[in-house]
C-alpha positions in Angstrom: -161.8 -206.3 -213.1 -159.8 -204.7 -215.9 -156.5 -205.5 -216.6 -154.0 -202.8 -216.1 -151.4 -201.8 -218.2 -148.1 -200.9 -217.7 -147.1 -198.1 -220.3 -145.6 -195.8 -220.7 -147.5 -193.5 -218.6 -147.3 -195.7 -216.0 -143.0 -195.6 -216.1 -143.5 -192.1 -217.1 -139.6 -192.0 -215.0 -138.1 -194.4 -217.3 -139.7 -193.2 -220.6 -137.4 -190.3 -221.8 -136.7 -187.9 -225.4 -133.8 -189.8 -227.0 -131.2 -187.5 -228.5 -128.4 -188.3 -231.6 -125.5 -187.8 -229.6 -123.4 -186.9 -232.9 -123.4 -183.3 -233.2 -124.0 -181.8 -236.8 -122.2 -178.8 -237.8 -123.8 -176.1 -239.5 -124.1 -175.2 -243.1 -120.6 -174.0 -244.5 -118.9 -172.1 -247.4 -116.2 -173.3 -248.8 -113.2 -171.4 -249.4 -112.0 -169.9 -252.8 -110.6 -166.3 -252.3 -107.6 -167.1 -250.7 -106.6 -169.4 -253.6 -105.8 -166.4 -255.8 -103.8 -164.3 -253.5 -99.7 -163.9 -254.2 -98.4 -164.4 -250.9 -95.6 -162.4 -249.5 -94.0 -165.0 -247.0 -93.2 -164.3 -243.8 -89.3 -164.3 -244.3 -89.2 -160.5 -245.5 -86.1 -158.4 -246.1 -86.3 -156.9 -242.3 -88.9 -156.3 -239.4 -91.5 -153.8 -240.5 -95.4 -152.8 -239.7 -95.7 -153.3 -243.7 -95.1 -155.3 -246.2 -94.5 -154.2 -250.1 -94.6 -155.5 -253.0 -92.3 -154.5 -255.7 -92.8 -153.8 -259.5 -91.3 -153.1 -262.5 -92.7 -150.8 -265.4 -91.7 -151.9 -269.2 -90.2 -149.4 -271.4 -92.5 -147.5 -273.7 -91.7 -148.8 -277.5 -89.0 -147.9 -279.4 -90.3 -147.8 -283.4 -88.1 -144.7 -284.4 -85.2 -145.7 -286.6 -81.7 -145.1 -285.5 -79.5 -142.1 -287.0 -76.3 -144.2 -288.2 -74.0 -141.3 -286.4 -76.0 -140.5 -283.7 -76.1 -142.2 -280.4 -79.5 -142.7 -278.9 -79.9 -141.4 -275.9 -80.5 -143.6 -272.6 -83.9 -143.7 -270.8 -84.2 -144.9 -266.8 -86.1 -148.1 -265.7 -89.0 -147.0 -263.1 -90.7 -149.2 -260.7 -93.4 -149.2 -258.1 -94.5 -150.4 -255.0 -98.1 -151.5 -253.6 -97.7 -151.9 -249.5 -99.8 -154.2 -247.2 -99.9 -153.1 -243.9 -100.5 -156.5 -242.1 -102.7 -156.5 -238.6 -103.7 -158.8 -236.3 -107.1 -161.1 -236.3 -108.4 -164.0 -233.8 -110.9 -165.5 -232.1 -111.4 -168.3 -229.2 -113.8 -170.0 -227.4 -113.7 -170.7 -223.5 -115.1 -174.0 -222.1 -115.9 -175.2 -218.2 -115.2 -178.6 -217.1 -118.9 -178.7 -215.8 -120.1 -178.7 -220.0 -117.6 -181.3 -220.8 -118.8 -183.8 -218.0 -122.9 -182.9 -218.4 -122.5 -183.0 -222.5 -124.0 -185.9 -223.7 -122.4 -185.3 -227.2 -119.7 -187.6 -228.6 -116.6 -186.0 -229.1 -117.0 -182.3 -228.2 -113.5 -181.3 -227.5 -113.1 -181.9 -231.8 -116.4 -180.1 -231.7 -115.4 -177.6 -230.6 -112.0 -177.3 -232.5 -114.0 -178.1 -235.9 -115.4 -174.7 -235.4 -112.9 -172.6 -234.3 -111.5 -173.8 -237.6 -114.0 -172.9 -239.4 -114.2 -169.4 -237.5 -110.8 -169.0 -238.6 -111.2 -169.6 -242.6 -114.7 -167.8 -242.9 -113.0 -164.7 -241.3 -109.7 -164.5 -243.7 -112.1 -165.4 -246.8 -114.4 -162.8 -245.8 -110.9 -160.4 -245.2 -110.2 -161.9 -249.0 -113.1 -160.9 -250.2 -113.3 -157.8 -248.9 -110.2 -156.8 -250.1 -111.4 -157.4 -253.8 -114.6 -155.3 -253.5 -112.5 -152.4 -252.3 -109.7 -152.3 -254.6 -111.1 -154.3 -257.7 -111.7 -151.7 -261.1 -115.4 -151.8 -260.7 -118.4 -151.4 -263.2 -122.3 -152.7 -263.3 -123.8 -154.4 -266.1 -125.7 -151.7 -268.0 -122.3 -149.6 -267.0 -124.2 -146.5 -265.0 -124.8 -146.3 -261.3 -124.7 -149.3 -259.5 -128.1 -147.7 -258.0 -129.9 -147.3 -260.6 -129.7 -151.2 -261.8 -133.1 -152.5 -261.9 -134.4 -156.2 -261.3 -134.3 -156.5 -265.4 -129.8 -156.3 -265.1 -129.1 -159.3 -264.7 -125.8 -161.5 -265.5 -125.1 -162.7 -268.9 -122.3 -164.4 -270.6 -121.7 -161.8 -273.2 -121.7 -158.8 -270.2 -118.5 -161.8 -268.8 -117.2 -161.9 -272.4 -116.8 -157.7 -272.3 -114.5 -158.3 -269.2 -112.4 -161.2 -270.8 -111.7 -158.7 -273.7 -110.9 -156.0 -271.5 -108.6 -158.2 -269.3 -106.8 -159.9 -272.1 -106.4 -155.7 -274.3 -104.7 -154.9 -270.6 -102.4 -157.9 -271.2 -103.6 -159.2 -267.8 -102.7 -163.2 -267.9 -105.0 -165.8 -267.1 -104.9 -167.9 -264.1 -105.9 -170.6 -264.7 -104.6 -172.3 -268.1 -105.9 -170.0 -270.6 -109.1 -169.4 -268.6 -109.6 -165.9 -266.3 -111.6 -166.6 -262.8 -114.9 -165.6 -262.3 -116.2 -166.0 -258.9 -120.3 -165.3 -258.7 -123.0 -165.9 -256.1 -125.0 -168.7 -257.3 -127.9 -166.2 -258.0 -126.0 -164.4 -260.5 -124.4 -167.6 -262.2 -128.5 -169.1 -262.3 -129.1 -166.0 -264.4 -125.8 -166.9 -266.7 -126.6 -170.5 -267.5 -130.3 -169.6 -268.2 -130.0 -166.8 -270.7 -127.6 -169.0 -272.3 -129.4 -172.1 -272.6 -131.0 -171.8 -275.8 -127.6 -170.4 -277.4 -124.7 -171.3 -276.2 -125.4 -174.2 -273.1 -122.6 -176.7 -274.9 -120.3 -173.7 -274.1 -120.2 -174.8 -270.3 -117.9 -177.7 -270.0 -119.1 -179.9 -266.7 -116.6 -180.3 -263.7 -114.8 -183.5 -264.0 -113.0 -185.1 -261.6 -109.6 -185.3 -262.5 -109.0 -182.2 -264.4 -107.5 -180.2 -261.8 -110.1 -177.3 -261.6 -109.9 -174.9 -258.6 -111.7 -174.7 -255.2 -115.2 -174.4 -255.6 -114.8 -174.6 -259.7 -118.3 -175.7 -261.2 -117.8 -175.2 -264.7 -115.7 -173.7 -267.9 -117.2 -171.0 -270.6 -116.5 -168.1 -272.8 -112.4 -168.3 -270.9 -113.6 -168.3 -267.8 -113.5 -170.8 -264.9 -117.0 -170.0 -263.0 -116.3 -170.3 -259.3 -119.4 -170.4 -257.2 -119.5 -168.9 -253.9 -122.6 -167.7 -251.6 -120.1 -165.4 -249.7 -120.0 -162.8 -252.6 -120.9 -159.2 -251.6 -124.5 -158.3 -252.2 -125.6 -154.7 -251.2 -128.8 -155.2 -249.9 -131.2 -153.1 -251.6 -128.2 -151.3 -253.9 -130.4 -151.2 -257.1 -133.2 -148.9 -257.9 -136.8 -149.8 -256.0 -134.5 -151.7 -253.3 -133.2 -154.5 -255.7 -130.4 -155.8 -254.2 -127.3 -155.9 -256.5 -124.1 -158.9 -256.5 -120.7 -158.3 -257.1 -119.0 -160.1 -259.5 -115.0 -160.5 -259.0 -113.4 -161.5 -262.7 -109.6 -162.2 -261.6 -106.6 -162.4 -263.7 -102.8 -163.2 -262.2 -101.7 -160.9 -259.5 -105.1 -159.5 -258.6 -104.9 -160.6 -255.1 -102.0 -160.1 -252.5 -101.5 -161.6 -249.0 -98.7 -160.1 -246.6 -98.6 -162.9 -244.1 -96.2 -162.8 -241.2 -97.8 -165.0 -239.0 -100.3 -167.7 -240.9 -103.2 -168.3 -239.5 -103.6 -171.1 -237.1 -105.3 -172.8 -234.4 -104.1 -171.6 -230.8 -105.1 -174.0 -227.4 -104.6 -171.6 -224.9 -102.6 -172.3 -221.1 -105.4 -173.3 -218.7 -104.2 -170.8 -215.8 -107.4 -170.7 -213.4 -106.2 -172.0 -210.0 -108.4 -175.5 -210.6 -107.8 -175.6 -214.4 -111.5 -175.9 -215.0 -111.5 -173.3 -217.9 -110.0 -174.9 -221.1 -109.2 -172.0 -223.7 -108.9 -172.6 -227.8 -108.8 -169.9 -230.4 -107.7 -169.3 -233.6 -104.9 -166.2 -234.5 -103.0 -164.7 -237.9 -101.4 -161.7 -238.5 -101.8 -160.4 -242.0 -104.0 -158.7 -244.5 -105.2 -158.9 -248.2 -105.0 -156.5 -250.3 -105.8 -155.7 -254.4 -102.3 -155.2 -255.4 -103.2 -154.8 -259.8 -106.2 -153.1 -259.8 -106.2 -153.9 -263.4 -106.4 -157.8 -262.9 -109.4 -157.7 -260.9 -112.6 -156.5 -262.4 -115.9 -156.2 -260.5 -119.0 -156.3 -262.1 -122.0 -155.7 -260.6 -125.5 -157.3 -261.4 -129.1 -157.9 -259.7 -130.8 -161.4 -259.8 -134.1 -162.8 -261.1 -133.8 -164.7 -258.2 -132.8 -162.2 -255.6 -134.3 -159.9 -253.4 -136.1 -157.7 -255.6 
């Protein structure tokens, strides 16, 4: 008689799909707008729906020489404002008791707050960002219509080096040492490095530690610190025979404002159900981004070789 076996058919009960019971979170941007923005705190002169930010104009030159009898005659000081009207943005998340109990992942209460964090800075860089596209002095690479760009207009460094010399004639000042920010999808900055390889490559100084380089910083050319960031506007199918086109955000000092009241920040909600079996976390701010120097913040718009075209 044959032997029988005990396998795993045989304990089929006992035999079950093993799962990792650590979580992994998903793939993530990092944050880089909100480095730029001059914040106007929350301590402001009074109460208000809007916050502004004042100012002043310089005095046009004086090169005409002076009578020796004749007084010269006085001329006012102007100034200006640029408001941010501040409003209200949140999330949260609403868990039973029953999911905490049956979950056979470790730690899912800092789960769960790891991304309602994250919620909460992907949706103020994205209001960042936003702000830019809308209120940045905006051109495209060839300098016509940003629909007719075709697969061919791409990024180079000598297109960046045109908005370096039209920052630094507007007397825009750099913001990072002598260096201007560039912040590029990593399509567009792929184009960049390869046009200049055979040229100007030693021009890009490698990211070392220790250097103090801003968020999301990956390298140093032409004045300019090129910030890479996948959350970069692209208009899908913008260009001509549905190329899709990048912006391009090239920032000097003061291009970026924040009005910020109430900082963002996490929020764990009152549990109020009659058996407290519904555990409430979210994430709230109140405040808004806004381009407050139109002149310090250049957009330039390119396609990709290695986009959607």
């Amino acid at each position: 008689m044959a032997d029988a076996f005990t396998g795993t058919a045989a304990l089929a009960d006992q035999v079950k799909a093993a799962y990792d019971r650590t979580a992994f979170m998903a793939l993530r941007k990092g944050a880089v707008y909100d480095q730029f923005a001059r914040v106007k705190p929350g301590n402001v002169t009074s109460p208000g729906s809007s916050v502004s930010f004042l100012f002043w104009a310089d005095l046009s030159t004086a090169t005409a020489t002076l009578s020796e009898t004749v007084d010269v005659d006085a001329v006012a000081l102007s100034d200006s404002l640029v408001t941010i009207t501040p409003a209200e943005h949140g999330n949260a998340v609403l868990t039973t008791v029953r999911v905490k109990v049956n979950t056979f992942v470790v730690g899912f209460d800092p789960a769960v707050a790891n991304i309602v964090a994250y919620n909460m800075l992907d949706s103020l860089e994205t209001l960042a960002q936003e702000a830019l596209e809308t209120g940045a002095t905006t051109t495209t690479v060839d300098a016509g219509a940003e629909g007719s760009l075709t697969a061919a207009d791409v990024m180079t460094l000598n297109k960046l080096r045109e908005q370096v010399a039209i920052l630094r004639g507007a007397n825009v000042a750099p913001v990072a040492g002598p260096n201007y920010a560039v912040i590029t999808h990593p399509d567009v900055l792929y184009d960049v490095m390869v046009a200049s390889a055979s040229t100007d490559w030693a021009a890009f100084q490698q990211r070392q530690d220790g250097q103090g380089w801003l968020a999301g910083e990956v390298s140093r050319a032409a004045g300019l610190s090129f910030i890479e960031s996948s959350r970069g506007a692209i208009n899908v199918n913008g260009g001509s025979s549905n190329v899709d086109t990048y912006s391009t955000y090239i920032l000097g000092q003061d291009a970026l404002g924040k009005a910020e009241p109430i900082p963002g920040h996490i929020v764990v909600g009152p549990v109020t159900d009659h058996l407290m079996r519904f555990a409430p976390i979210g994430w709230h701010a109140y405040l808004a981004y806004a381009t407050i120097r139109s002149g310090a913040a250049r957009n330039l718009i390119a396609a990709s070789s290695i986009g959607t075209n």
